[in-house]
C-alpha positions in Angstrom: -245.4 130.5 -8.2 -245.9 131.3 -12.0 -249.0 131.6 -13.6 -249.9 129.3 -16.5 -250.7 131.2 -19.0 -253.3 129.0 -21.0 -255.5 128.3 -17.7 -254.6 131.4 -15.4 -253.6 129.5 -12.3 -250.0 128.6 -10.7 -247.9 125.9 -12.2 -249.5 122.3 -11.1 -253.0 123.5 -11.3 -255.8 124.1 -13.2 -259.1 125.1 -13.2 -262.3 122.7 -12.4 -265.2 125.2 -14.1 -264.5 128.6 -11.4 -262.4 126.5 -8.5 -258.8 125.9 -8.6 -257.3 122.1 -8.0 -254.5 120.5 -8.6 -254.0 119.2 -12.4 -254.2 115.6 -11.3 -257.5 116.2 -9.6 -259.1 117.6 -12.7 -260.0 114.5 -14.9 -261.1 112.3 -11.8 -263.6 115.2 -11.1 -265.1 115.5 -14.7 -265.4 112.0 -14.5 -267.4 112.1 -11.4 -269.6 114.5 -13.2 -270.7 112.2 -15.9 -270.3 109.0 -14.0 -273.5 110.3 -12.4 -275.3 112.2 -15.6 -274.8 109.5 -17.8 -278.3 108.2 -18.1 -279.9 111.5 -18.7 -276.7 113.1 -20.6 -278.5 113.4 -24.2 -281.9 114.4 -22.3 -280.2 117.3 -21.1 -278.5 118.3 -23.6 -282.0 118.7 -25.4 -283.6 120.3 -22.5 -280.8 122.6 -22.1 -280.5 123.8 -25.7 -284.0 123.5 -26.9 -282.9 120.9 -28.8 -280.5 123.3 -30.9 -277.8 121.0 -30.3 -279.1 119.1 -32.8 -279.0 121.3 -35.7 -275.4 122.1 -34.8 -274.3 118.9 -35.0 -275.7 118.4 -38.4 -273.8 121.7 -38.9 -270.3 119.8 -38.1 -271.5 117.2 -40.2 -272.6 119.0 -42.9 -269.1 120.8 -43.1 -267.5 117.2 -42.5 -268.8 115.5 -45.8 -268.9 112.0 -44.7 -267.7 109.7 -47.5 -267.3 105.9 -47.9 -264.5 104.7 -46.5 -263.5 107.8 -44.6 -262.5 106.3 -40.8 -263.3 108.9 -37.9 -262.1 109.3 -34.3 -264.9 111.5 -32.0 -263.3 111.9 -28.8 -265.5 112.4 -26.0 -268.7 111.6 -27.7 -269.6 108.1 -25.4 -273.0 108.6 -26.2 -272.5 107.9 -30.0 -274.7 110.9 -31.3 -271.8 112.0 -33.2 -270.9 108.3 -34.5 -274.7 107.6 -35.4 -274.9 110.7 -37.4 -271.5 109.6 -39.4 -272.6 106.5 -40.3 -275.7 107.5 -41.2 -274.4 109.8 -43.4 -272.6 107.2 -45.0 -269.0 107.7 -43.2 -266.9 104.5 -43.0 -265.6 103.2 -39.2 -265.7 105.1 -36.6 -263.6 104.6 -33.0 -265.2 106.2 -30.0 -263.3 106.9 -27.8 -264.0 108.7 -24.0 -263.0 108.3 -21.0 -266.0 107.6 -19.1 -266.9 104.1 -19.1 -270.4 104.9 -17.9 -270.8 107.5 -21.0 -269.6 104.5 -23.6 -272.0 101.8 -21.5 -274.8 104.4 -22.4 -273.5 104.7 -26.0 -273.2 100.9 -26.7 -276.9 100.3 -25.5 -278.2 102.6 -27.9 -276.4 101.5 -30.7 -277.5 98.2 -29.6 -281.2 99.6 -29.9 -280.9 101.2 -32.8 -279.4 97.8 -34.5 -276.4 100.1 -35.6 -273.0 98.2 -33.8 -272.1 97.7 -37.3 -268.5 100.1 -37.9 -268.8 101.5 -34.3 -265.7 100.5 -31.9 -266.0 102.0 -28.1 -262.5 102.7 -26.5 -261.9 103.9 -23.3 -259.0 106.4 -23.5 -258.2 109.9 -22.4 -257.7 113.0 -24.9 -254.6 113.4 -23.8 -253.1 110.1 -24.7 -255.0 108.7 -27.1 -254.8 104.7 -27.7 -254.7 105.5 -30.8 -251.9 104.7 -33.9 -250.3 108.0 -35.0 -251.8 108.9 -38.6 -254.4 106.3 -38.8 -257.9 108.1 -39.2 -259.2 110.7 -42.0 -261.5 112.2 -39.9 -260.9 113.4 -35.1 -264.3 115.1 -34.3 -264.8 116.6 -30.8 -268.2 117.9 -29.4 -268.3 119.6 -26.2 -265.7 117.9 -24.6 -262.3 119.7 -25.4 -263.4 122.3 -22.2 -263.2 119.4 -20.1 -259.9 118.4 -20.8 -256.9 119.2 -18.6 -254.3 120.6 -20.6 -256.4 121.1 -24.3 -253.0 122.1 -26.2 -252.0 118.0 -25.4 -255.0 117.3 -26.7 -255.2 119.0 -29.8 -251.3 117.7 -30.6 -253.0 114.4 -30.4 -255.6 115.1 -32.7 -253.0 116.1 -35.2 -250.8 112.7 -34.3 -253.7 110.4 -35.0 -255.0 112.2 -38.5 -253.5 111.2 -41.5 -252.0 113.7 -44.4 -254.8 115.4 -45.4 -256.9 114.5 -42.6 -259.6 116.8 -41.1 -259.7 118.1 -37.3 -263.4 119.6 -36.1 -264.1 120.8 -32.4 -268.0 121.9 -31.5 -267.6 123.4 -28.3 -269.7 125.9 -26.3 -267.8 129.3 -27.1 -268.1 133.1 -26.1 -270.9 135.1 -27.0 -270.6 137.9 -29.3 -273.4 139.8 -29.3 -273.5 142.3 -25.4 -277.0 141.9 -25.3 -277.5 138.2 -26.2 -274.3 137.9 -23.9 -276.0 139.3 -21.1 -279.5 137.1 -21.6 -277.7 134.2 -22.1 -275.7 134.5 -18.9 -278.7 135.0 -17.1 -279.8 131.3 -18.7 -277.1 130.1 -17.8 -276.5 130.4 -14.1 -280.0 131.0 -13.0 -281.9 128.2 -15.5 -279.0 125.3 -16.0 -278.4 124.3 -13.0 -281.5 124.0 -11.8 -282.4 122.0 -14.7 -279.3 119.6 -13.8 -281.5 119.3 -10.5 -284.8 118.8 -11.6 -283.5 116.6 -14.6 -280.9 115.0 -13.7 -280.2 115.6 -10.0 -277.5 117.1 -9.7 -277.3 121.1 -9.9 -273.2 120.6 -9.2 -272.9 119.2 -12.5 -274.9 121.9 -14.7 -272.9 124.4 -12.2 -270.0 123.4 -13.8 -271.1 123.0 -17.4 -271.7 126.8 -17.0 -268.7 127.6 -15.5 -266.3 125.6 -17.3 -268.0 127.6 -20.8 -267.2 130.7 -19.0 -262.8 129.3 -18.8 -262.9 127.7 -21.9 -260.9 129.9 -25.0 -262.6 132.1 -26.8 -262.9 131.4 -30.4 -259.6 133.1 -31.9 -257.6 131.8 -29.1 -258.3 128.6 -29.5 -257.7 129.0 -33.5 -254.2 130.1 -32.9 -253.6 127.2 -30.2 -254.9 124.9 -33.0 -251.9 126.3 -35.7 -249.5 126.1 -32.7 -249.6 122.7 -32.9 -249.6 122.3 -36.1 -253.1 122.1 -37.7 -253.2 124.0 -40.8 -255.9 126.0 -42.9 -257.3 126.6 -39.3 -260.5 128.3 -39.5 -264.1 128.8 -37.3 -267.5 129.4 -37.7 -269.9 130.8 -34.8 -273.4 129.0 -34.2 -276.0 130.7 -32.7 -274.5 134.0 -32.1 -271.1 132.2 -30.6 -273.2 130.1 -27.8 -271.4 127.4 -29.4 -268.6 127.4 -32.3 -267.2 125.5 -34.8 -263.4 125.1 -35.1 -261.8 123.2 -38.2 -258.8 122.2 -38.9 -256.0 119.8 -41.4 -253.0 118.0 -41.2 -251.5 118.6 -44.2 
């Protein structure tokens, strides 16, 4: 069989963080995953991080420039911390849209506790074939989700469907390292401390196993740049965080 060349494995499948499984295995399996995290998803996220995800999604924001009246589409971000921080910036609608029910049930409770339905819609609906109009929002934000996806160049083609002229394309993901020393502590982290955390925290180490692994598969930051322009995003450009633990990526429909 021929090799794919965007996820190293034979035609018809795909990788599932370092295992191999058939393409149409791939988004029941992430699902599993946060089916079960769910509750303790944004927990995690702080313990894993030291709470440095924070400050990097202020970072997307920041380069964002939320405006009145600008609409935004964050794909995989269930939770709402993305759509929260919009609107309190003083964005206009946002649609959330994620394929995990169980992520957007945890999302629409706290937006119920914070008193802050007001502009948020929750969709259920996969990257890949977004529910979406074509050229209906200003603004598609993903955070750390496109590494989940099965085939991300389907994905980012419908990112560029959905924005408007002039609309605006940002991906946070977890990226490569680029520093050989901070590479080598922060592998160490990785698959000795995450996983057990996902245990302790969460239980369930299989899940933080594949976090770490799935970083490990996802493109590194210039790759991912030129599969951006490839389908058709323009001014592409990227910006490491923390040494390239996590990166970045914007770019425009024009």
């Amino acid at each position: 069989m021929n090799e794919n060349p965007h996820t190293g494995s034979a035609e018809g499948t795909t990788h599932f963080g370092f295992r191999t499984v058939r393409e149409e295995e791939k988004s029941s399996l992430v699902r599993e995953i946060f089916d079960d995290v769910a509750p303790r998803y944004d927990l995690m996220n702080d313990l894993m991080s030291m709470g440095i995800h924070r400050l990097w999604k202020a970072s997307m924001l920041d380069w964002l420039r939320p405006r009145p009246g600008m609409t935004l589409l964050d794909v995989g971000g269930g939770t709402g911390d993305i759509a929260f921080r919009f609107r309190a910036r003083g964005g206009g609608a946002v649609t959330v849209c994620d394929i995990n029910r169980e992520m957007l049930s945890v999302g629409r409770d706290r937006a119920i506790d914070r008193n802050a339905t007001d502009g948020i819609e929750w969709v259920c609906g996969d990257a890949e074939a977004l529910p979406i109009p074509d050229r209906s929002v200003d603004a598609y934000t993903i955070a750390f989700c496109l590494r989940n996806v099965t085939h991300i160049d389907q994905a980012l083609a419908e990112a560029r469907r959905v924005l408007k002229p002039g609309g605006r394309f940002l991906c946070l993901e977890f990226s490569h390292v680029i520093l050989p020393l901070f590479r080598q502590a922060y592998d160490q982290y990785s698959f000795r401390v995450l996983p057990w955390l996902g245990q302790m925290v969460a239980g369930n180490r299989d899940a933080y196993q594949y976090l770490v692994e799935s970083i490990r598969r996802f493109p590194p930051q210039d790759e991912l740049a030129a599969r951006m322009r490839a389908v058709g995003l323009e001014a592409v450009k990227y910006r490491n965080l923390s040494g390239g633990i996590a990166a970045l990526h914007s770019g425009w429909r024009l």
